[in-house]
C-alpha positions as CSV (number, residue, x, y, z in Angstrom):
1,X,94.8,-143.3,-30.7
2,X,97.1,-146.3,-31.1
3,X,99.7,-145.9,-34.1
4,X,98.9,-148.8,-35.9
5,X,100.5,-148.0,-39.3
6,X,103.5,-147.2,-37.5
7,X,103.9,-150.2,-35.6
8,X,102.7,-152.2,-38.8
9,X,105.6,-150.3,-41.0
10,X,108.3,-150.9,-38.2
11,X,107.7,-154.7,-37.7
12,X,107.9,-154.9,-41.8
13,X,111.6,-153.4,-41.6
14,X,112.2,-156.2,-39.0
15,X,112.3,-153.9,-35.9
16,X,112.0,-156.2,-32.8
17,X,109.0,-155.6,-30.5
18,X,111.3,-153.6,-28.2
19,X,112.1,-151.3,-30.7
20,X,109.0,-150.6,-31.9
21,X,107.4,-149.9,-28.6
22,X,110.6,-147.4,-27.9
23,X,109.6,-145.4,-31.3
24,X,105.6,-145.7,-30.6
25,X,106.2,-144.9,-26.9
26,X,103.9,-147.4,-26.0
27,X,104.3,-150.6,-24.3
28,X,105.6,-154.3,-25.6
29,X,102.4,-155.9,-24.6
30,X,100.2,-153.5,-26.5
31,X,102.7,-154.0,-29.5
32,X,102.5,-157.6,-29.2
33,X,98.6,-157.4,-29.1
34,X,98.1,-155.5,-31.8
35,X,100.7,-157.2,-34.1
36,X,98.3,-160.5,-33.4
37,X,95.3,-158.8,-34.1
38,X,96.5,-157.6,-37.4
39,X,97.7,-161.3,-38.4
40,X,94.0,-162.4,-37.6
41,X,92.7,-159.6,-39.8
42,X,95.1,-160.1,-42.4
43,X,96.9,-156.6,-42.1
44,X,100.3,-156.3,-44.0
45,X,102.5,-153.5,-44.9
46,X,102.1,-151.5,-47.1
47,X,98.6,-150.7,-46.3
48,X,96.4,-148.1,-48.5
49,X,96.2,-144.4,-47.7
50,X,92.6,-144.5,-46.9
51,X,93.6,-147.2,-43.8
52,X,93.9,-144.6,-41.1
53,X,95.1,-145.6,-37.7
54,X,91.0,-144.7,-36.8
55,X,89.7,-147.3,-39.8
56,X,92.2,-150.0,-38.7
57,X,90.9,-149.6,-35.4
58,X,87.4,-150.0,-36.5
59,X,88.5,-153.3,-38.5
60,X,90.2,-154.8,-35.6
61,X,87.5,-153.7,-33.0
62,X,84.2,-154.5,-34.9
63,X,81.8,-153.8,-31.5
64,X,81.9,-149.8,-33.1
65,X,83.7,-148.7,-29.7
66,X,86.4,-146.3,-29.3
67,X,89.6,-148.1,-28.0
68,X,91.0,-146.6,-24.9
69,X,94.4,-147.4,-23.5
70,X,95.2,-150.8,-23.3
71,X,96.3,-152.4,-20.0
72,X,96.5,-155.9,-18.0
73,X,93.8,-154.5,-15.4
74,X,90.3,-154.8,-15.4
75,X,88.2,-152.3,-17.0
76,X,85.0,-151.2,-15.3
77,X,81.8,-151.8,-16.6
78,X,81.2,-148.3,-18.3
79,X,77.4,-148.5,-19.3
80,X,77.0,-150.1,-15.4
81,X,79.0,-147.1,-14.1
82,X,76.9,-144.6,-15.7
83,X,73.2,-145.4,-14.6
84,X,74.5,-146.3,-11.2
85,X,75.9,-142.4,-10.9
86,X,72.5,-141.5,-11.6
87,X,71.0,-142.8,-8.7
88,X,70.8,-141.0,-5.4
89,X,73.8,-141.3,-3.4
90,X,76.1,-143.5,-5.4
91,X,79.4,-141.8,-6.3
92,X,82.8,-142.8,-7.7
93,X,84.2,-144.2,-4.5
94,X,81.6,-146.4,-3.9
95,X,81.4,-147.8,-7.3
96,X,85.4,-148.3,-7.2
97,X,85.5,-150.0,-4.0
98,X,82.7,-152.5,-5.6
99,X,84.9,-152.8,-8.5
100,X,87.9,-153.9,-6.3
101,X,85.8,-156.7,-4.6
102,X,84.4,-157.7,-8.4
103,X,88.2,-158.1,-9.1
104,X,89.3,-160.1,-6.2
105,X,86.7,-162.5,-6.9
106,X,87.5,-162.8,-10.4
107,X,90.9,-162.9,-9.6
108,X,91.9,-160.1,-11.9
109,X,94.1,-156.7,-11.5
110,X,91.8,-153.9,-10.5
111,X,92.7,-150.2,-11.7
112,X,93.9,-147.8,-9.2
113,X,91.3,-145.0,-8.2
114,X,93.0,-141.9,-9.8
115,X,93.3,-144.8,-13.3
116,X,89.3,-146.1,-12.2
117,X,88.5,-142.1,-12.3
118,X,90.9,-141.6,-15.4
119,X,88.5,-143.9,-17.7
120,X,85.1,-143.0,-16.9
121,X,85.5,-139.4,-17.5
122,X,87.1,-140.7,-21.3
123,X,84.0,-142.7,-21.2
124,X,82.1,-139.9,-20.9
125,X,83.4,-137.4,-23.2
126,X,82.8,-140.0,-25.8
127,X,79.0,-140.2,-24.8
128,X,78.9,-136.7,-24.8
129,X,79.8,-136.0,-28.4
130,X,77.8,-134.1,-30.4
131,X,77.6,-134.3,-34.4
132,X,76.4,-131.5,-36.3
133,X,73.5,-132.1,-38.9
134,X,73.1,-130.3,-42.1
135,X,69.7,-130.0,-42.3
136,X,67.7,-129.1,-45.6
137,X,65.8,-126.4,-46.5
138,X,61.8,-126.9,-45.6
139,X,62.7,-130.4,-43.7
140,X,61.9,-129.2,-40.5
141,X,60.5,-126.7,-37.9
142,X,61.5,-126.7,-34.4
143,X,58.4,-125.5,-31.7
144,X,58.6,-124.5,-27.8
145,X,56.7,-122.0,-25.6
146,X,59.5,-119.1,-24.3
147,X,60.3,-119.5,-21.0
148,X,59.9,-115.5,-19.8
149,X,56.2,-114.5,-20.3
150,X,54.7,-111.2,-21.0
151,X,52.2,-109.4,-20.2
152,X,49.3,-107.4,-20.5
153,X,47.2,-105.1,-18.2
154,X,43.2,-106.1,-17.3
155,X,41.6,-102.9,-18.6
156,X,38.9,-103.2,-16.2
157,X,41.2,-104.1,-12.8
158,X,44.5,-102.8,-13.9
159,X,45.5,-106.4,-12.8
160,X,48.4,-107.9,-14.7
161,X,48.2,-110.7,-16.7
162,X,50.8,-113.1,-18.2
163,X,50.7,-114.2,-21.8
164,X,53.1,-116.8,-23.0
165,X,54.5,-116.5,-26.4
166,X,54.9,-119.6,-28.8
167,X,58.0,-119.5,-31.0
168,X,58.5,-121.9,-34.2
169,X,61.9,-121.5,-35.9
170,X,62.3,-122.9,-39.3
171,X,65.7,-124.7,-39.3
172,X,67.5,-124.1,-41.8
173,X,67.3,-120.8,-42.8
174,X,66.5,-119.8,-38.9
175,X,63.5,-117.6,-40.1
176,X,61.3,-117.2,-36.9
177,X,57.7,-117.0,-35.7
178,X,56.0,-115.8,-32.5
179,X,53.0,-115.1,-31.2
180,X,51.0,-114.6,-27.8
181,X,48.2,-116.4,-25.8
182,X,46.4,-116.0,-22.9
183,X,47.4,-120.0,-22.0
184,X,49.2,-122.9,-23.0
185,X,46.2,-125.2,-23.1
186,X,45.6,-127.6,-26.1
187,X,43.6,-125.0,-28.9
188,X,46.4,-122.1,-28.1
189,X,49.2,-124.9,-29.3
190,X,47.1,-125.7,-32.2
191,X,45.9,-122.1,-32.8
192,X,49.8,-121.0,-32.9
193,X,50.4,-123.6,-35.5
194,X,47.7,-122.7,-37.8
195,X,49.0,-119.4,-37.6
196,X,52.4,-120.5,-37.9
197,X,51.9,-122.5,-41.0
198,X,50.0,-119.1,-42.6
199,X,52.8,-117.0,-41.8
200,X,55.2,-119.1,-43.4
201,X,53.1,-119.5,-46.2
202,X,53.4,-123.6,-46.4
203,X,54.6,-126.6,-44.0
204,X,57.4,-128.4,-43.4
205,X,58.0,-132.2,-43.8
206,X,58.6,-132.3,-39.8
207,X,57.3,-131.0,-36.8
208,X,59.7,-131.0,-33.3
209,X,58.1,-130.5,-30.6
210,X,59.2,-130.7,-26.9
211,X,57.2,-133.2,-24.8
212,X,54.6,-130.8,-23.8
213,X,51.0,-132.9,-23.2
214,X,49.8,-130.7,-25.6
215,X,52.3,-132.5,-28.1
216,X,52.8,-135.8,-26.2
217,X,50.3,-137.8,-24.3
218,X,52.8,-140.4,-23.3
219,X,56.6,-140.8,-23.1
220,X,57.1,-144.5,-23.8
221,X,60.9,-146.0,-24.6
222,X,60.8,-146.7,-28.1
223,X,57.6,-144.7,-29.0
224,X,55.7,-141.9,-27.6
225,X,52.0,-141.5,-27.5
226,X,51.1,-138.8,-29.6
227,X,48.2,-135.8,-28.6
228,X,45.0,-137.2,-30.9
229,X,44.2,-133.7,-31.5
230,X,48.0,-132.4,-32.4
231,X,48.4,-135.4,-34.4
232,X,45.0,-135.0,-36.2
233,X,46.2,-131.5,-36.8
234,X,49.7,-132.9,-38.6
235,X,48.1,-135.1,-40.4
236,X,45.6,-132.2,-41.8
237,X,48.5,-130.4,-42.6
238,X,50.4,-133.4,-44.0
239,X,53.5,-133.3,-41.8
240,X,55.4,-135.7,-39.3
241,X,55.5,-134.9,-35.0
242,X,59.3,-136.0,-34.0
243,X,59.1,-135.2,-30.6
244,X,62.7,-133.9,-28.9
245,X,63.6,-136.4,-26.4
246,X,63.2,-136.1,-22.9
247,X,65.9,-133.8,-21.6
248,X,67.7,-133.6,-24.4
249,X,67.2,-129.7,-25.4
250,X,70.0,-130.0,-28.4
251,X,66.8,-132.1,-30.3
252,X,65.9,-128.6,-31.1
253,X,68.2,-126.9,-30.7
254,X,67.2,-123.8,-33.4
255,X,64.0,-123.1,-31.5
256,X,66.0,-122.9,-27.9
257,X,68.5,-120.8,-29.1
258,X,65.5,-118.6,-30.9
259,X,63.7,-118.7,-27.5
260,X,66.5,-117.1,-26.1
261,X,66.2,-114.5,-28.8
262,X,62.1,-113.9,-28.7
263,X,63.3,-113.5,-25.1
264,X,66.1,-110.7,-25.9
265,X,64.4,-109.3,-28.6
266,X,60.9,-108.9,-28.6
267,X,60.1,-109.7,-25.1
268,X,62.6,-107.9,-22.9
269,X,62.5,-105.4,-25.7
270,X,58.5,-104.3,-24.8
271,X,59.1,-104.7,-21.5
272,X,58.4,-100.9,-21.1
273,X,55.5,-100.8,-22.5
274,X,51.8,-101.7,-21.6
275,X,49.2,-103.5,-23.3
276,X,45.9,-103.8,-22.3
277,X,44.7,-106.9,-24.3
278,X,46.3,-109.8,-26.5
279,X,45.8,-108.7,-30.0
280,X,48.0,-105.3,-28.9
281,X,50.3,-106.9,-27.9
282,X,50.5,-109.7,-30.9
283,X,50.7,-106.7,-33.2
284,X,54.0,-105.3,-30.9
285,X,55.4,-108.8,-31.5
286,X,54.5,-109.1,-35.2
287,X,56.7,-105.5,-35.3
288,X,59.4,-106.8,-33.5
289,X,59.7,-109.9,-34.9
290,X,60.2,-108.3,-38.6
291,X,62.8,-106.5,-37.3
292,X,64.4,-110.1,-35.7
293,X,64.2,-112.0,-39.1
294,X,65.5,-108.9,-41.2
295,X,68.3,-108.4,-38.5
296,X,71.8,-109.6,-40.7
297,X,73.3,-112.4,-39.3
298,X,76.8,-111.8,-37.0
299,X,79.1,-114.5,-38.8
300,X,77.6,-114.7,-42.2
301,X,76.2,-112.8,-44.9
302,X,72.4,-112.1,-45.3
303,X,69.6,-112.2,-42.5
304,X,66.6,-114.9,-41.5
305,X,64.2,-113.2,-44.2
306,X,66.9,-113.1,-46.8
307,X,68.0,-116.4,-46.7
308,X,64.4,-118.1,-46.3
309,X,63.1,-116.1,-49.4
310,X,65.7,-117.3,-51.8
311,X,66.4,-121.0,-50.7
312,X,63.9,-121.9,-48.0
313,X,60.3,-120.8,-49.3
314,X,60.3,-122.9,-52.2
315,X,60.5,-125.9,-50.7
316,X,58.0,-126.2,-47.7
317,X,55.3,-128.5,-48.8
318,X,51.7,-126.1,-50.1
319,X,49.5,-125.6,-47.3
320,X,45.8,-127.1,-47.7
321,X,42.8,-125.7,-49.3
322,X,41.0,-125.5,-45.7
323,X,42.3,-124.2,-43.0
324,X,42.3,-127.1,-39.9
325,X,39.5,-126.9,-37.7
326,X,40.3,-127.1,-33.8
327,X,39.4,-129.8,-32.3
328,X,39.6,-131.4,-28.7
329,X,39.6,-135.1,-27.8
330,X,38.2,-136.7,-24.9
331,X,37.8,-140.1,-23.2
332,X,34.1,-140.4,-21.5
333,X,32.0,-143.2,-20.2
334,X,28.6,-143.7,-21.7
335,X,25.9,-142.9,-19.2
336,X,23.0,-145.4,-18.5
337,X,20.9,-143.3,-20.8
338,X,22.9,-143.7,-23.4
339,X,24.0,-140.2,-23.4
340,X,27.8,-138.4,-23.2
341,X,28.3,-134.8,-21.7
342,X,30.1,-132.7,-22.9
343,X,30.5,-129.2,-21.8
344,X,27.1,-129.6,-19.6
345,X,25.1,-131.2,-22.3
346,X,24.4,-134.9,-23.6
347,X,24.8,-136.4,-27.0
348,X,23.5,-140.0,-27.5
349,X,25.4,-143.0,-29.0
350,X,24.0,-146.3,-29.7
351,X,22.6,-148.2,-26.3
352,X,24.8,-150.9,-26.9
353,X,27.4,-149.0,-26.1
354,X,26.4,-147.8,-22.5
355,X,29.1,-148.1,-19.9
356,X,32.2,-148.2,-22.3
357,X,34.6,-146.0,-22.8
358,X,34.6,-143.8,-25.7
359,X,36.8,-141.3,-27.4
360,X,35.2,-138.0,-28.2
361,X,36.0,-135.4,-30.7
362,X,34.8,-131.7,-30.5
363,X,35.0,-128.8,-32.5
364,X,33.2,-125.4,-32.8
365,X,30.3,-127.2,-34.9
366,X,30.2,-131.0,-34.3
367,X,30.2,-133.4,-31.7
368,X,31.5,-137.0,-32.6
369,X,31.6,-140.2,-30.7
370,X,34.5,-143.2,-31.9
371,X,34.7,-146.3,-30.2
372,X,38.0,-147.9,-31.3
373,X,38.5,-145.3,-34.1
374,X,35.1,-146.2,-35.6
375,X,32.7,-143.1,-35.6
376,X,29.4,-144.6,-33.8
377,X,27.5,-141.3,-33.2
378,X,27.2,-137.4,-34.7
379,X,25.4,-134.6,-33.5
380,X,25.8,-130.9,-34.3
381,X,27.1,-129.3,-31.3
382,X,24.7,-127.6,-29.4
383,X,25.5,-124.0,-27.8
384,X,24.1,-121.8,-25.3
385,X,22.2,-123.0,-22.2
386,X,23.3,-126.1,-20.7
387,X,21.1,-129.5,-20.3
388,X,20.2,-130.1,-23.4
389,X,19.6,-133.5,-24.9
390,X,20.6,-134.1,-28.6
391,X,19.0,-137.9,-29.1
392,X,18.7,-140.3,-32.1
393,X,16.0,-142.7,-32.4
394,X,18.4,-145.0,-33.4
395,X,20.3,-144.9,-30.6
396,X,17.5,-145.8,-28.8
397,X,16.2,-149.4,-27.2
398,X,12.8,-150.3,-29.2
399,X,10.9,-149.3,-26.2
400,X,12.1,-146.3,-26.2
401,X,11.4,-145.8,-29.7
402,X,7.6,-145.9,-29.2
403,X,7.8,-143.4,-26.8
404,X,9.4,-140.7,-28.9
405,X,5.8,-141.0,-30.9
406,X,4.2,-138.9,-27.8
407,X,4.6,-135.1,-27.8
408,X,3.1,-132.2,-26.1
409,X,0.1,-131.7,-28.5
410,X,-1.0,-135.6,-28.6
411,X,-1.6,-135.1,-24.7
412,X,-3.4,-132.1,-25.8
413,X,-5.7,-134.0,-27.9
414,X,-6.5,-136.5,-25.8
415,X,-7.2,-134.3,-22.9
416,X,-9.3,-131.9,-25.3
417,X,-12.2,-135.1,-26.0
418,X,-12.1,-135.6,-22.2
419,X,-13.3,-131.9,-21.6
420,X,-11.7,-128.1,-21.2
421,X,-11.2,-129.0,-17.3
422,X,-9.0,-131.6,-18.6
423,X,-7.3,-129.8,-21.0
424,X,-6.0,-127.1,-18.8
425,X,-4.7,-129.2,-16.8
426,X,-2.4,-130.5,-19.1
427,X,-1.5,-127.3,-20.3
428,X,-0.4,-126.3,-17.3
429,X,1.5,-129.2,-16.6
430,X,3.4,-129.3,-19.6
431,X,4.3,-125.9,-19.1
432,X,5.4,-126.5,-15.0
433,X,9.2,-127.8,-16.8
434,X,12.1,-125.8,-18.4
435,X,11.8,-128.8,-21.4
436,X,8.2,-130.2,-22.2
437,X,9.3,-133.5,-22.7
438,X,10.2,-134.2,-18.9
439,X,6.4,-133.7,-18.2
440,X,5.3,-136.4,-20.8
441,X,5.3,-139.2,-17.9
442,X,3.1,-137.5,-15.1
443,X,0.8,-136.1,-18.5
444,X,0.7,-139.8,-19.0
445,X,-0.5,-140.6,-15.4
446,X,-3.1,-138.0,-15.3
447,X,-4.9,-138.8,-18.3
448,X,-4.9,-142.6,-17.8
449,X,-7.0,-142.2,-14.1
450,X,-10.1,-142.2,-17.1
451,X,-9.3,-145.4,-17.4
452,X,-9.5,-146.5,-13.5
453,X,-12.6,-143.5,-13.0
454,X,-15.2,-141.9,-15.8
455,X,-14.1,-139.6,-18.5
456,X,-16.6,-137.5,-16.2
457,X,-15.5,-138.0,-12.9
458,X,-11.6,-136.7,-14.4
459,X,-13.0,-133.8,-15.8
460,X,-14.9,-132.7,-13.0
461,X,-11.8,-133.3,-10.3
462,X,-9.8,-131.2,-13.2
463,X,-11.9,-128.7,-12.9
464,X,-11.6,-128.5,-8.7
465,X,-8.0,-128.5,-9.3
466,X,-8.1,-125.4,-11.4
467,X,-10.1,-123.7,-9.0
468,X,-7.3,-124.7,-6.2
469,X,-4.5,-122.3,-8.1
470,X,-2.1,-124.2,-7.6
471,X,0.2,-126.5,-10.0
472,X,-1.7,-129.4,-10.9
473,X,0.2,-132.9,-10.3
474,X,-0.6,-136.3,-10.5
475,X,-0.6,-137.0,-7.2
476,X,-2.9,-134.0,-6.6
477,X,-5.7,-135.2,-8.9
478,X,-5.5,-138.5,-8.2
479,X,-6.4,-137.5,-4.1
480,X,-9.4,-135.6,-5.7
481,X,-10.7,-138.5,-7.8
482,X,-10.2,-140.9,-4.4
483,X,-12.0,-138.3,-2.2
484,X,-15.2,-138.6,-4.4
485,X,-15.4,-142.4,-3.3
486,X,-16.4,-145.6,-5.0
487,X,-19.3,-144.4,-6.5
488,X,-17.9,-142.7,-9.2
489,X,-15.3,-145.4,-9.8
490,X,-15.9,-147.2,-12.7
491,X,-17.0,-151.0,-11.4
492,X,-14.3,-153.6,-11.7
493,X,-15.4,-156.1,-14.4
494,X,-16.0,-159.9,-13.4
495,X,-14.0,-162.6,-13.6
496,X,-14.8,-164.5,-16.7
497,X,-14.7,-168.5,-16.0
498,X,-17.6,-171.1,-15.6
499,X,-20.9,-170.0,-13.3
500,X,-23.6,-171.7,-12.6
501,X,-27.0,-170.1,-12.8
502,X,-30.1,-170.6,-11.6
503,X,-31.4,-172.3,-14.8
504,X,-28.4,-174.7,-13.4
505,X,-29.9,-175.6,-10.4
506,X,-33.7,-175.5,-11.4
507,X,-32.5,-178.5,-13.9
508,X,-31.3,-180.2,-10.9
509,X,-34.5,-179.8,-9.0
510,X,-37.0,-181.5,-11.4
């Protein structure tokens, strides 16, 4: 740092510039420059004690950057030096010898190498600096998955299985969680914080993830895209997601450094022992981990427990009355009948909506369709077998409307006045589909051929077809009713229009 309130002090005992730059040990020029910038800032001697030679430098050089070394030569572009050594390839030589022909058009001094070399790395220790942050108690909790899984034994195979432990660290007084699951999918991240949250026995104000796509959908400059379902889950529990930035691990630093702990600790610590299924082995950890949070600390009084029951407890926000329900979101096109699938079976929306793109939220009870974050359709969710249709007559077009008013035992009554022939027929058609309602159309068919042929001549061709064995069709009867020719085929009517009779022509003749 340059010794501005020496150089200052000097020139107000009327030292000459020579002199002064003899006691500072630097040179005239940077003397002379500073002595001007201090006249443009209006610096005299004396100056107050709270003017350090770091303030003045922050008056004189208002951009906020550090001043290196001052010198006649060109300085490299520093923020142009680092992304370019990012890239594949590019080191300091090349970026120097560029540098040199940048100078010789420009006319200007270039540094040599070993000085070129000399400034970036001061460059970089300044970027690298590191602040520490005083955090506060209940402001935050760090979250990560460990890196070393454990593992428990298939009773059935004796295969092994990994489990992968999820560790959330509360900040400030470092008191830890951990627990095991089978995966890292989406409801084992939300589980683990549900769980988290009970442990604790409240929430803090903010959540730091790393950027997982369970936590982080999208890594975007100045904003990330949140998970819908993590961030539905903060905002149940009335906290903030500060995501860590990318490749930046000292964001979160607690939980990474308690990783390496859950690691030590609890992990490697069972690493002799067997488990044959999850909740074992969460009940291990849940042993383990009371002994890590009531373990003192090395370089200060007190331990995790300690310190989080007498300042940290008190101020995490309450946790809710109801405990957050899981729930998965998912982008689907609406089929041409109107319908979503989800997990093999369909849930309608409104018609107008077929084609688009909808966002879809699923629990363990409810199914609900949003279109632009407005909720359009909601169905209880349907479990068990798969293919099965939960439909709204609103949804449907008008047309289809009228035909929800047909069911299995209007065809029933319609075939029972035509005769018993008739009637079995239709039994046994609606009963030839898994759901009755896919048999409405060819039930249809069937009974409308009395329309074309006699309620007699259907009932008799009904009754051959019983006597066939077979599964009656549409098709089928209709080839019976054809077989017994015209004659039993109800006459077509006339055409209506203007005849003339014979009363016509007999008027003519007189």
């Amino acid at each position: 740092m340059t010794k501005y309130r020496e150089i200052l002090r000097l020139r107000s005992l009327g030292l000459s510039q020579n002199d002064i730059a003899a006691s500072c040990q630097v040179s005239k020029k940077t003397v002379n420059k500073v002595l001007k910038l201090a006249n443009e800032y209006n610096l005299r001697w004396p100056l107050e004690e709270r003017l350090t030679d770091r303030e003045i430098d922050k008056i004189i050089h208002p951009n906020g950057k550090e001043t290196r070394k001052i010198t006649d030569r060109k300085l490299p572009d520093f923020d142009h030096v680092k992304n370019e050594l990012l890239r594949n390839g590019v080191n300091k030589k090349l970026l120097w010898a560029e540098y040199l022909e940048e100078c010789r058009l420009e006319n200007t001094k270039p540094l040599m190498y070993s000085q070129f070399c000399h400034y970036i790395l001061q460059d970089e220790r300044v970027r690298r600096a590191t602040m520490h942050i005083n955090r506060k108690p209940g402001e935050q909790i760090e979250v990560d998955w460990a890196g070393d899984p454990a593992y428990i034994i298939d009773p059935e195979t004796g295969e092994q299985k990994k489990a992968y432990v999820f560790v959330g660290v509360l900040n400030y007084s470092m008191y830890a969680y951990a627990e095991a699951f089978p995966d890292e999918k989406q409801k084992s991240w939300n589980d683990a914080h549900i769980h988290m949250f009970e442990f604790f026995g409240g929430v803090s104000k903010m959540l730091v993830p790393d950027n997982c796509k369970t936590a982080v959908t999208h890594n975007r400059k100045y904003a990330d895209e949140l998970n819908s379902s993590y961030q539905e889950l903060a905002e149940h529990y009335g906290t903030a997601i500060i995501p860590a930035r990318v490749r930046a691990p000292k964001d979160k630093a607690s939980a990474e450094g308690t990783v390496g702990n859950v690691s030590t600790w609890i992990i490697a610590a069972l690493r002799n022992e067997e488990f044959f299924g999850i909740g074992e082995l969460n009940r291990a950890i849940r042993r383990k981990l009371e002994e890590y949070n009531e373990r003192p600390f090395q370089k200060k009084e007190g331990s995790r427990k300690g310190l989080f029951d007498l300042e940290e407890r008190t101020f995490l926000l309450p946790l809710p009355r109801t405990r957050y329900e899981n729930a998965t979101w998912r982008s689907l096109t609406v089929q041409f009948n109107y319908h979503v699938c989800v997990e093999g079976n369909f849930y309608s929306v409104p018609f107008g909506f077929i084609g688009k793109k909808v966002d879809v939220r699923e629990t363990d009870s409810i199914v609900e369709i949003f279109d632009d974050g407005n909720r359009i359709a909601s169905h209880a969710k349907m479990l068990g077998c798969k293919g099965k249709y939960s439909t709204l007559a609103v949804h449907m077009p008008e047309k289809h409307q009228k035909f929800l008013e047909w069911d299995g035992d209007r065809f029933r009554n319609w075939a029972r006045k035509i005769g018993y022939s008739t009637l079995t027929v239709i039994e046994r058609v609606l009963a030839s589909k898994p759901i009755e309602q896919q048999t409405y159309k060819a039930c249809m068919a069937i009974l409308s051929l009395a329309k074309d042929y006699s309620d007699v001549s259907l009932e008799a061709a009904c009754e051959r077809m019983i006597s066939f064995g077979v599964t009656p069709t549409f098709k089928s009867v209709q080839n019976l009713l054809a077989a017994n020719g015209d004659r039993t085929k109800k006459p077509a009517e006339r055409p209506r229009g203007i005849t003339r009779g014979a009363e016509y022509y007999r008027r003519d003749n007189d």
